[in-house]
N, C-alpha and C positions, 0 to 999 in steps of 0.2 A: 316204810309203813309197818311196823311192829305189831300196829293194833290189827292188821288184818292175816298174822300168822295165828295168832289166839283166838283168832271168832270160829267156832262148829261151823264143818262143812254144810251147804245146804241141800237137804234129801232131795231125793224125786217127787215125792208126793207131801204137800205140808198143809194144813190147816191150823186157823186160828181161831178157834173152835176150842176149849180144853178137854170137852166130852171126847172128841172124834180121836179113835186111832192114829192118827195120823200127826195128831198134835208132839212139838217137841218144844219144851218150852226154853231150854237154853237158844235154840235159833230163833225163835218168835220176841224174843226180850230186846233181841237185834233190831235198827232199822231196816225190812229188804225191800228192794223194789221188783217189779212184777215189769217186765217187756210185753206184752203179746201181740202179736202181729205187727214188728217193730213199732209199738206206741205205748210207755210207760202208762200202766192203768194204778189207780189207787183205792180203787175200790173192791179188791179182789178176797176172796175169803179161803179160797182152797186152791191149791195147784197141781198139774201133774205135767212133769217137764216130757216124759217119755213117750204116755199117751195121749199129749197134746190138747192139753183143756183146762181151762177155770172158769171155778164159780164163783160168781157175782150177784148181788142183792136184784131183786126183780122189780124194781121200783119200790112202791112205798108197803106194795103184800107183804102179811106177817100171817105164821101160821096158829093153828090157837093158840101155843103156847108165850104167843108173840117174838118169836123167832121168824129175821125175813126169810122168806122165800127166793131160795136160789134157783139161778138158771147155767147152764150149760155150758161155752162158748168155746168151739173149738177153730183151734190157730195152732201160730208157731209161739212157743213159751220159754222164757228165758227168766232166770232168777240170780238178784246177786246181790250185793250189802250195797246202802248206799254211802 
């Protein structure tokens, strides 16, 4: 597989978010999938592999700006291309 020596390593911390620090948009152009608590989730918006947590949409709350409202969820967190 050649296509997977050329793809950006994936960070500790990523959001798909273009605002947020955290955002790297070479990795984000990728498809990645998200494990947490051995059970691929696809709804996840922010990750952090180290300290153990991602944010996810809180249902259908948006804050004023009509951005949803994320919550918390802390697991085991595993990141990788699909």
């Amino acid at each position: 597989m050649t296509e997977a020596t050329t793809l950006p390593p994936l960070p500790d911390r990523l959001s798909i978010d273009p605002r947020s620090p955290h955002h790297v948009a070479a990795v984000c152009e990728q498809d990645i999938g998200i494990r947490f608590n051995d059970k691929e989730r696809f709804d996840v918006d922010e990750y952090c592999i180290s300290e153990g947590w991602i944010k996810v949409p809180a249902g259908k709350a948006v804050d004023r700006k009509g951005r949803p409202l994320l919550i918390k969820l802390k697991g085991t967190v595993e990141a990788f291309y699909r």
